[in-house]
C-alpha positions in Angstrom: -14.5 5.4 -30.8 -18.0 3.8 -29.3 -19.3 4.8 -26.4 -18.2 1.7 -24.5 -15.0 2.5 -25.7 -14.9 5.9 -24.5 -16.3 4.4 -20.9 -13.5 2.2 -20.6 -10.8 5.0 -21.6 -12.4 7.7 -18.7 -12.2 5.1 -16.4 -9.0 3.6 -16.7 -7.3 7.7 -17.0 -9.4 8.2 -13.8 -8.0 5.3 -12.3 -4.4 6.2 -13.4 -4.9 9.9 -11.2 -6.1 8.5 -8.3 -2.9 6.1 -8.6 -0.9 8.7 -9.3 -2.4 10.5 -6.3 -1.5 8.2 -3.7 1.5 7.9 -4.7 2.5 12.0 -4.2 0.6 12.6 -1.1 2.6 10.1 0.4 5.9 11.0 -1.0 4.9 14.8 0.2 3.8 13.3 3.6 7.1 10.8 4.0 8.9 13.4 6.2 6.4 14.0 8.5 5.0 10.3 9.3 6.9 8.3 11.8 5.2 4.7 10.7 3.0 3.2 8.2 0.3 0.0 7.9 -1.1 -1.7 5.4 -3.1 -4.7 4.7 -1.8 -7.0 2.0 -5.4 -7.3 0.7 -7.6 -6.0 -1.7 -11.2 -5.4 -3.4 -9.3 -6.4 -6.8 -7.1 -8.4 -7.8 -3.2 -7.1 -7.3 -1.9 -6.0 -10.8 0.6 -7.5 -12.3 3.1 -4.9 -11.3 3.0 -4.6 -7.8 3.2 -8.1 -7.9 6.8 -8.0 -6.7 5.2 -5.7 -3.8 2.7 -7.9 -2.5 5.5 -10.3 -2.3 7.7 -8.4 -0.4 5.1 -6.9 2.1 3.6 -10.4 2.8 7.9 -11.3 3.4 7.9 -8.5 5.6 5.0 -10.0 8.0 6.7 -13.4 8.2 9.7 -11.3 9.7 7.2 -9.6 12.2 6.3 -12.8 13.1 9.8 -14.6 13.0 10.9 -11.5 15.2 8.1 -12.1 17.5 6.7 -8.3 17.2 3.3 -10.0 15.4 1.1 -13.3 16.9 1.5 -15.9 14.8 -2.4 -16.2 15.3 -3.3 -13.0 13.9 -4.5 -12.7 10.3 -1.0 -12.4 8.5 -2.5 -9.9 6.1 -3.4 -7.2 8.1 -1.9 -4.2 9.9 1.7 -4.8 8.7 4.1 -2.2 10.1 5.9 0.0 7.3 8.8 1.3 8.1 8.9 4.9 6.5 12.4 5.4 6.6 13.3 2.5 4.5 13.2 3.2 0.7 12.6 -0.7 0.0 9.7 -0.8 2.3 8.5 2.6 1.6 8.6 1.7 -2.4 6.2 -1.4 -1.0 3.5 1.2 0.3 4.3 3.1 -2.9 3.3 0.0 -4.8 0.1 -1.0 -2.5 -1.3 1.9 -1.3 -3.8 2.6 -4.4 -5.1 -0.8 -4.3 -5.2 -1.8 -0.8 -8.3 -2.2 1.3 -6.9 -0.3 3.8 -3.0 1.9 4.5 -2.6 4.5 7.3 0.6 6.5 8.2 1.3 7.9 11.6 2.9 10.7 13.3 2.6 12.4 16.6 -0.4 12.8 18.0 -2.3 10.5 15.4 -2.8 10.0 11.6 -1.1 11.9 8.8 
């Protein structure tokens, strides 16, 4: 293998753990966390796989706003509301989390 080669191979295993990372510590810190955001936006663009995801979470903020719990004004992106409890929308933050530009979960008295 060239060194190029080798390059590409670290980074993409690297990438794969810190994927894999997200994915557990919020799985380990479901329980505890009463609500989740994330931002249906990232420094990359969404892989193919969490394609579905991005869908669904972008679906999710046109409820917010159809239920009139998000302005209409606001960027439709940003800050959507995750409910933990749900496995569908749960399996969303699963997807989106590692690739996001920004996810937070919640419990009492702040951030998990």
């Amino acid at each position: 293998m060239n060194h190029v080669g080798a390059c590409s191979s670290e980074t993409a295993r690297r990438q794969q753990t810190w994927y894999v990372f997200h994915r557990e510590a919020l799985c380990v810190l479901r329980d505890s966390s009463e609500t989740a955001h994330i931002d249906a936006c990232s420094d990359i663009a969404w892989p193919r796989e969490v394609a579905p995801a991005y869908e669904q979470v972008l679906s999710m903020a046109a409820n917010e706003v159809a239920d009139g719990v998000r302005s209409a004004k606001g960027d439709p992106g940003m800050g959507i509301d995750i409910d933990v409890r749900d496995d569908t929308q749960f399996d969303v933050l699963l997807a989106l989390a590692p690739y996001t530009i920004h996810a937070e979960a919640w419990r009492q008295p702040g951030t998990v």
